[in-house]
N, C-alpha and C positions, 0 to 999 in steps of 0.2 A: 760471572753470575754468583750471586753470595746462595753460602751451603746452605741458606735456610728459609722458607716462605713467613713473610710478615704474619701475624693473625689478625692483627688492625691496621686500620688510618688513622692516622693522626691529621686533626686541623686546627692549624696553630693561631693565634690571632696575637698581633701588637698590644693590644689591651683588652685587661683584663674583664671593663667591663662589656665589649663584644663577645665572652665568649658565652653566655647564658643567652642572649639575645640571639647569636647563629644557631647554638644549638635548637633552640627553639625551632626557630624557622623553621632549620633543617629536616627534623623530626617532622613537622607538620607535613613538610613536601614529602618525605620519604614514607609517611600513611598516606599520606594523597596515589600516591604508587605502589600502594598493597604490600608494602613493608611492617611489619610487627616490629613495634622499639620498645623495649625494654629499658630501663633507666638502672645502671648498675650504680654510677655514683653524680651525682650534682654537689658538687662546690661552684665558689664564686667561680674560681678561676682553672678550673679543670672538671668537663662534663664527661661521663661516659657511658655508651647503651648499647645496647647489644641489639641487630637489625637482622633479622627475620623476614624470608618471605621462602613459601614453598620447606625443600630438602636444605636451601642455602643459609648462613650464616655469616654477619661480620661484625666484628667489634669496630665503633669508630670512637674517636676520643677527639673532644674540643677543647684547646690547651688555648692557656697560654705560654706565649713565649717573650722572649726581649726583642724589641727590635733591634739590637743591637747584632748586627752580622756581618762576617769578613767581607762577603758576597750577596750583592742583591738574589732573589730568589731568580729560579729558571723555569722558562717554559717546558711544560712536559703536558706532550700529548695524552696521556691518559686520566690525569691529575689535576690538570689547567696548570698549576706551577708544584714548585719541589726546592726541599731548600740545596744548595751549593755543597756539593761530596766537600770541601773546608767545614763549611757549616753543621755540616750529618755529622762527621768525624769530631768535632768538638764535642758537641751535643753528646754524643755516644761518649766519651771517655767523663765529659763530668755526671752523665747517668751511672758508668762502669764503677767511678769513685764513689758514689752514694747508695749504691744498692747493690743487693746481690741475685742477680738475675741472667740467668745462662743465655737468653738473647742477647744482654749485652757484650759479654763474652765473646761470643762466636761472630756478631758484628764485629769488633773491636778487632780481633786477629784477619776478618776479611778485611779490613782496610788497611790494617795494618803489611799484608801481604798484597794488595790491592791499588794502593792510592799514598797512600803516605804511611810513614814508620811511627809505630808507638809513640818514639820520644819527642818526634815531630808533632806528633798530636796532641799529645800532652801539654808540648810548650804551648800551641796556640787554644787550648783550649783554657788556658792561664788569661789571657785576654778578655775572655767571658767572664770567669768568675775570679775578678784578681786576689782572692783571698786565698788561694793555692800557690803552691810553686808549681813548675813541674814535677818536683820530685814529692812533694806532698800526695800532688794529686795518685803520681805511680803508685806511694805506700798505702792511699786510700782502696785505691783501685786493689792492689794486691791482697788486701785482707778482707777481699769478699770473694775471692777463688776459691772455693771449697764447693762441689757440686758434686749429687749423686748421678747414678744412672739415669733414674727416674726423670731427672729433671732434664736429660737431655731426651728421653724417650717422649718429654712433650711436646717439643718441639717439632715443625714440619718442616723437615729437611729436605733438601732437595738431591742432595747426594748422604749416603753412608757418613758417619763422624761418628769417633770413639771419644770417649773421655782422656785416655792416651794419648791419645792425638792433639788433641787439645792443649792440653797439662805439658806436652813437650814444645808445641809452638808457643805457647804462655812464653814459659820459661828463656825461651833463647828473646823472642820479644822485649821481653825483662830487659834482658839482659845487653842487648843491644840499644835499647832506651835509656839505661844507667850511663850506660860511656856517653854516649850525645849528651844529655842533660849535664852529666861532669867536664 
């Protein structure tokens, strides 16, 4: 079970111009059922609003995505579908290499101890976006590790994590990613 509770869903769509026309929908149906939406951001191609009903709260975001994936999506009971742990695991490491966001962080080391190794994921996540290397992407990735307290104290973990903690599994990650890539 990964150390940390989502705060949103994500819904992804093949095209770009589906994703203002779902969100839409969506919204309508989710006031239909005494939901409060909030509209945080509307682009063409990435919608996001905050869903309200009662004490509860969720963030949902209507993306898009490529169709381009190692694995067709999979049935999930809760979900309807869910993209391929290959899939999640790319996605997360060229998020990891463009931003700097302690979710992805702490994702990235749970799959990496979970599913496949950093440099495993790195190489295929080279396939998504072929303008990286592997090793591009790891020094991308590595110069947005810098995190304070705070920003892990926002997170909704599911177990206890230090920044220690963290910062040492990083590091041997790294480091066992370097030799594979070489």
């Amino acid at each position: 079970t990964s150390p940390r509770f989502s705060a949103d869903v994500d819904l992804f769509h093949d095209l770009a111009t589906d994703v203002p026309v779902s969100a839409e929908r969506d919204a309508d149906l989710l006031v239909q059922q005494g939901f409060a939406v909030e509209w945080l951001d509307k682009q063409p191609s990435m919608q996001r609003a905050d869903l309200r009903r009662g004490d509860e709260s969720l963030k949902v975001e209507w993306c898009h995505d490529s169709a381009f994936r190692f694995f067709p999506v999979q049935a999930d009971p809760e979900f309807g579908y869910c993209l391929h742990p290959a899939d999640l695991a790319a996605n997360k490491a060229l998020a990891l290499g463009g931003r700097s966001e302690i979710r992805d962080f702490i994702d990235i080391l749970f799959l990496h101890d979970t599913y496949l190794s950093l440099g495993a994921i790195c190489w295929a996540a080279c396939g998504k976006d072929q303008g990286f290397t592997p090793l591009s992407l790891l020094d991308f990735a590595k110069r947005h590790m810098k995190f304070r307290a705070e920003d892990l104290a926002k997170e909704n973990l599911a177990r206890p994590i230090t920044l220690k903690e963290l910062k040492e599994r990083w590091l041997e990650a790294v480091d066992r990613a370097e030799q594979l890539i070489a």
